[in-house]
C-alpha positions in Angstrom: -70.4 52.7 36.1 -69.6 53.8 39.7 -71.5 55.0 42.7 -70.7 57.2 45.0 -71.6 57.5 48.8 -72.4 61.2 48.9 -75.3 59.7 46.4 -77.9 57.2 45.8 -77.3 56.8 42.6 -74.4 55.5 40.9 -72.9 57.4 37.7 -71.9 57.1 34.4 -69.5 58.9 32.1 -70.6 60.9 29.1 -68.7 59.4 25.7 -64.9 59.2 26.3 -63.3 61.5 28.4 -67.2 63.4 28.7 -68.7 64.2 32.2 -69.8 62.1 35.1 -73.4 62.1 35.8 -76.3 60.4 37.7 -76.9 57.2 35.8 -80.7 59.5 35.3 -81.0 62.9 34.6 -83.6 66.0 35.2 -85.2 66.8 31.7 -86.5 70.3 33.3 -88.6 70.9 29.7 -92.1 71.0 31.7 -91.3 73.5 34.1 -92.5 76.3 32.2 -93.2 74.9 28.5 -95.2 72.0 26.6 -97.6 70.3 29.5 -99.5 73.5 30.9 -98.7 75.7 33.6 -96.4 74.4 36.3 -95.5 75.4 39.8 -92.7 77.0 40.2 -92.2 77.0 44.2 -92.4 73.1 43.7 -90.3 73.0 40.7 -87.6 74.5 42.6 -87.7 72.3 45.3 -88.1 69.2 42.5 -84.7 70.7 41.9 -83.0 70.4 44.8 -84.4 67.4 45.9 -83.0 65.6 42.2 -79.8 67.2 43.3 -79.6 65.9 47.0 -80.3 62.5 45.5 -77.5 62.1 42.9 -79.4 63.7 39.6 -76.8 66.0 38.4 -77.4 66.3 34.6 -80.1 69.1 33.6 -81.2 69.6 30.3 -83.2 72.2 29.0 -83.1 74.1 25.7 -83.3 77.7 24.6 -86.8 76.9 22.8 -88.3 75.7 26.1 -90.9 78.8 26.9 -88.4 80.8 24.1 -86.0 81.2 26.6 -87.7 81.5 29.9 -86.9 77.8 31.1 -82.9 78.9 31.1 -84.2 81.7 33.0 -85.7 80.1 35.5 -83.0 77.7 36.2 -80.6 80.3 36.2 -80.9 79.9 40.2 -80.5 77.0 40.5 -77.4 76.7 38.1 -75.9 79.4 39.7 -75.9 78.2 43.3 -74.8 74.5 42.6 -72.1 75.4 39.5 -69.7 72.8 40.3 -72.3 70.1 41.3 -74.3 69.9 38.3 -73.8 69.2 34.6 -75.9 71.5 32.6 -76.9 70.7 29.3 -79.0 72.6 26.3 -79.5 73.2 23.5 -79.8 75.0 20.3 -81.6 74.8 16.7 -85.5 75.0 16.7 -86.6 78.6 15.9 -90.0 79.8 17.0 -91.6 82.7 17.4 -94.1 83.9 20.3 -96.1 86.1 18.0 -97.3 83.2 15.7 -96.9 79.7 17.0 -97.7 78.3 13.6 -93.9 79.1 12.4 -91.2 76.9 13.6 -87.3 76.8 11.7 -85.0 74.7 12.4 -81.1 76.6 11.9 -77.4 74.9 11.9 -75.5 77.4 10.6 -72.8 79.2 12.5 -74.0 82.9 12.8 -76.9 81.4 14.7 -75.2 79.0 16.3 -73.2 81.5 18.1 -76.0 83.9 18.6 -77.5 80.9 20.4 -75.2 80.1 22.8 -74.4 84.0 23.8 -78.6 84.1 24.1 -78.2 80.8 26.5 -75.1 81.6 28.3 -76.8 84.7 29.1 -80.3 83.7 30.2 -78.6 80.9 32.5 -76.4 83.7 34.2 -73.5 81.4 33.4 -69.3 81.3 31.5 -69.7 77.7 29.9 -72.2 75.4 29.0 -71.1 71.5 29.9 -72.9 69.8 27.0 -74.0 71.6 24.0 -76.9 70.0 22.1 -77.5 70.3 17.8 -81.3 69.8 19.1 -82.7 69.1 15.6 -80.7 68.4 12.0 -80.8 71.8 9.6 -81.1 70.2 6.1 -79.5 73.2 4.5 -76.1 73.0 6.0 -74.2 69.9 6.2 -73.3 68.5 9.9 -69.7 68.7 9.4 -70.4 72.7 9.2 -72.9 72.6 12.0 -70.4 70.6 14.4 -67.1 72.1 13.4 -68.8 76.0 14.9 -70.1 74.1 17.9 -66.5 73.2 18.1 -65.3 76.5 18.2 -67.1 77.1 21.0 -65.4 74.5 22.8 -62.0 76.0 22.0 -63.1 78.9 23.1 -64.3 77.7 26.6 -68.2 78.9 26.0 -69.1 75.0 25.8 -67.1 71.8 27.3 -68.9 68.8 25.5 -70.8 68.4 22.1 -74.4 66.8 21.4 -76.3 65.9 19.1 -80.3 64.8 19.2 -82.5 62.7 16.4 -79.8 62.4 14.3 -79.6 58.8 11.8 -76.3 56.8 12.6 -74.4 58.0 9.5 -75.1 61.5 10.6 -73.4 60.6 14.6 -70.2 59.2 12.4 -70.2 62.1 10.1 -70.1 64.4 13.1 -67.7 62.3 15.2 -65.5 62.5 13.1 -64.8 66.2 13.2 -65.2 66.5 17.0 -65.6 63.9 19.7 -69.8 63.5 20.6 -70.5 63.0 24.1 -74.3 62.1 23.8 -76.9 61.6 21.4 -79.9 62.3 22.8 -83.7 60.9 21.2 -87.0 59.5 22.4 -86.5 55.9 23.7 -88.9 54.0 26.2 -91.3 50.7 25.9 -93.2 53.1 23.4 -90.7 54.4 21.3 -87.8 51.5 19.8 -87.0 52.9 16.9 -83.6 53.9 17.5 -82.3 50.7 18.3 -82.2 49.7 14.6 -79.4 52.0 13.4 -78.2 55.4 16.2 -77.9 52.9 19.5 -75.6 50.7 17.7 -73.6 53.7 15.9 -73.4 55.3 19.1 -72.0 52.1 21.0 -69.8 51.4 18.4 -67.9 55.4 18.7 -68.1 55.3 22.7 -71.3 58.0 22.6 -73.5 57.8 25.4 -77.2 57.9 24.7 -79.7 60.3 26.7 -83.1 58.6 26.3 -85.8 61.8 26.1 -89.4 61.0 27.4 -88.5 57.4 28.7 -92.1 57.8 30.1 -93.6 58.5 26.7 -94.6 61.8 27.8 -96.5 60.4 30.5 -98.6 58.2 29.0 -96.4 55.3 30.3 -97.1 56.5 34.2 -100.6 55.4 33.5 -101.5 58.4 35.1 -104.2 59.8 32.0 -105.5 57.4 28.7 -107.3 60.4 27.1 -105.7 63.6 26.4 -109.0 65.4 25.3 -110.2 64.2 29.2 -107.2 64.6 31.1 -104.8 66.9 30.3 -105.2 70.9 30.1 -106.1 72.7 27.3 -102.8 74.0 26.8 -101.1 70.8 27.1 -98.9 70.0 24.2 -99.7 66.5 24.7 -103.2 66.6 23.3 -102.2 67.5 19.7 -99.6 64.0 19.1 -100.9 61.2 17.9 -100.9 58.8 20.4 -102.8 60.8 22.7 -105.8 61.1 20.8 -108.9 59.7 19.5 -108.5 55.8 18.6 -104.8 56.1 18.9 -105.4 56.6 23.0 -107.3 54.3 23.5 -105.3 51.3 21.7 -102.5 52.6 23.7 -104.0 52.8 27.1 -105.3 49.1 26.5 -101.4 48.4 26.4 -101.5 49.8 29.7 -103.0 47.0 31.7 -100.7 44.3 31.3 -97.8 46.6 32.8 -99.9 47.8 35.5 -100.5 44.1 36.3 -96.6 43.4 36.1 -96.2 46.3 38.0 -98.2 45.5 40.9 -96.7 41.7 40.9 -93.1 43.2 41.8 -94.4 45.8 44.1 -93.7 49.1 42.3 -95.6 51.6 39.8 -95.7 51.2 36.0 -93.2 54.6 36.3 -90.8 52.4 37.9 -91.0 49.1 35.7 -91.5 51.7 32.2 -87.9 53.5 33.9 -85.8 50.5 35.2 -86.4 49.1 31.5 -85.0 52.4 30.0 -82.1 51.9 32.6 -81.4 48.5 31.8 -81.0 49.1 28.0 -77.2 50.1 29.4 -76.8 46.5 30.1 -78.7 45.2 27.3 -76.8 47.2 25.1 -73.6 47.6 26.5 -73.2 51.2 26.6 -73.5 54.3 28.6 -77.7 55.0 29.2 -78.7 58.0 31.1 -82.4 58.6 30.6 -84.1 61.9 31.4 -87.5 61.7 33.1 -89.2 65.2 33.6 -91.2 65.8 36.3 -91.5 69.3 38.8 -92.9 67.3 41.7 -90.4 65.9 44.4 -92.4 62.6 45.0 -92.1 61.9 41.0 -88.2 62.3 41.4 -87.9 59.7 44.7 -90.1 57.6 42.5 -88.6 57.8 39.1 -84.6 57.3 40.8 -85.9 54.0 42.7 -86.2 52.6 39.5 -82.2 53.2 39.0 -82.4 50.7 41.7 -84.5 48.2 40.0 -83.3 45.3 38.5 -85.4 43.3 35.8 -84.5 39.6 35.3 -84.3 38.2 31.3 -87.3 37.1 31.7 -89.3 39.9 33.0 -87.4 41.7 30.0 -88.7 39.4 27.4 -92.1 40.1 28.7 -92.0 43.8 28.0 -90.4 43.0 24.6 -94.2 43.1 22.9 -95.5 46.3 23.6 -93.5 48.8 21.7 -94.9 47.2 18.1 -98.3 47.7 19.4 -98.1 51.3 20.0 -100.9 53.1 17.9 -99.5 56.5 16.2 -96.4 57.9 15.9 -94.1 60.3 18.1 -94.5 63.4 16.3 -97.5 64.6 13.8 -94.7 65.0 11.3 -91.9 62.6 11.5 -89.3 64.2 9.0 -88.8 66.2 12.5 -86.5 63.3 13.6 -83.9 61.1 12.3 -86.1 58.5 12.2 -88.2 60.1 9.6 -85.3 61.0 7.3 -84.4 57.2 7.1 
């Protein structure tokens, strides 16, 4: 890890010989899919503020709004090229005519039909980190990697990644191209990964992207019930540990960290991030979370917590509250590696 005085954040490399980035990145998801409709004029300036601070990884995916999230930070992309590292991804198939139908594809036709679609949308000649977003059953990894890896020979994609995959699929897929980062939920809420892909990925050199470190939100204390607080069109409201019972367990969990929060002087955000951050030095590996947000105070909030430093103590305080979490991440968990265990 290094910083660099043109930032305020230090950085990190991706996997060996992968990119340097931010030690947190931009997930950019919520800026036109999943949690409602979002402002784009303040989006944009969430943007350039994340930029001005040291963010430079931004990940999106071509399912995010089918394809209009690329094309809104197409802009943005364009004008800081050589500044940023951007990263998305390919995999889930949906379909804006029925939102019941969802396919998840690996194979290579659609794999490169993917990442003409992205490199198009995003106005761009080469994506920096190319993401497998979800496992396709049907074809075996070592297919599914070997045609990403033609699209790094090619020079459509510099780095490979991979998200919710089990540690024998990460060494599977290492072996037949270098993995710069795996990328899968991880935060106070959501552990699971440290029993099998964190260590697999420490023991190759693969960094790990930590997706929702927030838990969606529900970690910023900012909403308990999703049937009360969110929109109606919030994807939130239809996982389970947003609703009925489930929330309200989880927003009892809640008050402790507030309280722990408020004893070192900074939000739950803060002491749910600088926990996330810290699993680098817990773990002994490269850790580059990716809070969303589109609001600019959210971004000068969430990077303090880079900042943050939690003694072994405090640590061991927090250590509780991930086995008391009520529900799990998805409605159906054969979505992630986890599930396939």
């Amino acid at each position: 890890m290094s910083t660099d005085s043109s930032n305020t954040i230090a950085t990190a490399r991706l996997g060996t010989g992968g990119p340097e980035v931010g030690v947190q990145g931009l997930g950019c998801m919520g800026m036109s899919h999943a949690y409602g409709t979002a402002d784009a004029a303040g989006s944009r300036a969430t943007l350039e503020r994340a930029l001005e601070l040291g963010v430079t990884l931004f990940d999106t995916a071509d399912v995010y709004g089918h394809g209009r999230n690329e094309e809104f930070l197409s802009p943005f992309v364009r004008a800081h090229r050589e500044e940023i590292t951007l990263a998305t991804k390919f995999a889930i198939v949906r379909r804006e005519d029925d939102p019941s139908f969802q396919e998840i594809r690996g194979d290579r036709a659609y794999i490169r039909q993917s990442v003409e679609g992205s490199l198009r949308r995003l106005g761009v000649g080469h994506i920096d980190l190319y993401y497998m977003h979800r496992r396709d059953l049907r074809v075996p990894i070592e297919e599914t990697v070997a045609a990403m890896a033609e699209l790094v020979a090619e020079g459509k994609v510099r780095h490979l990644g991979l998200s919710e995959v089990s540690p024998n699929e990460l060494r599977a897929a290492h072996a037949v191209h270098p993995i710069a980062a795996v990328q899968s939920e991880w935060s106070l809420f959501s552990r699971d990964v440290e029993d099998g892909v964190v260590p697999a990925a420490k023991e190759l050199g693969v960094a790990f992207v930590p997706y929702s470190p927030l838990g969606r939100g529900f970690l910023t204390g900012s909403f308990a019930d999703a049937d009360k607080d969110l929109g109606a069109d919030d994807w939130r409201r239809t996982q389970p540990r947003f609703t009925g019972d489930n929330a309200a367990a989880n927003a009892a969990l809640l008050e402790p960290l507030r309280r722990f929060a408020e004893r070192r002087g900074v939000t739950p955000a803060q002491l749910a991030l600088a926990w996330v951050q810290q699993r680098a030095r817990v773990h002994g590996m490269t850790v580059v979370p990716i809070p969303g947000t589109t609001k600019r105070h959210r971004i000068e909030e969430n990077l303090a917590a880079t900042r943050l430093v939690l003694t072994d103590a405090e640590l061991a305080e927090l250590e509780p509250i991930a086995g008391k979490v009520a529900g799990t991440r998805y409605p159906d968990m054969s979505f992630t590696a986890v599930g396939r265990d």
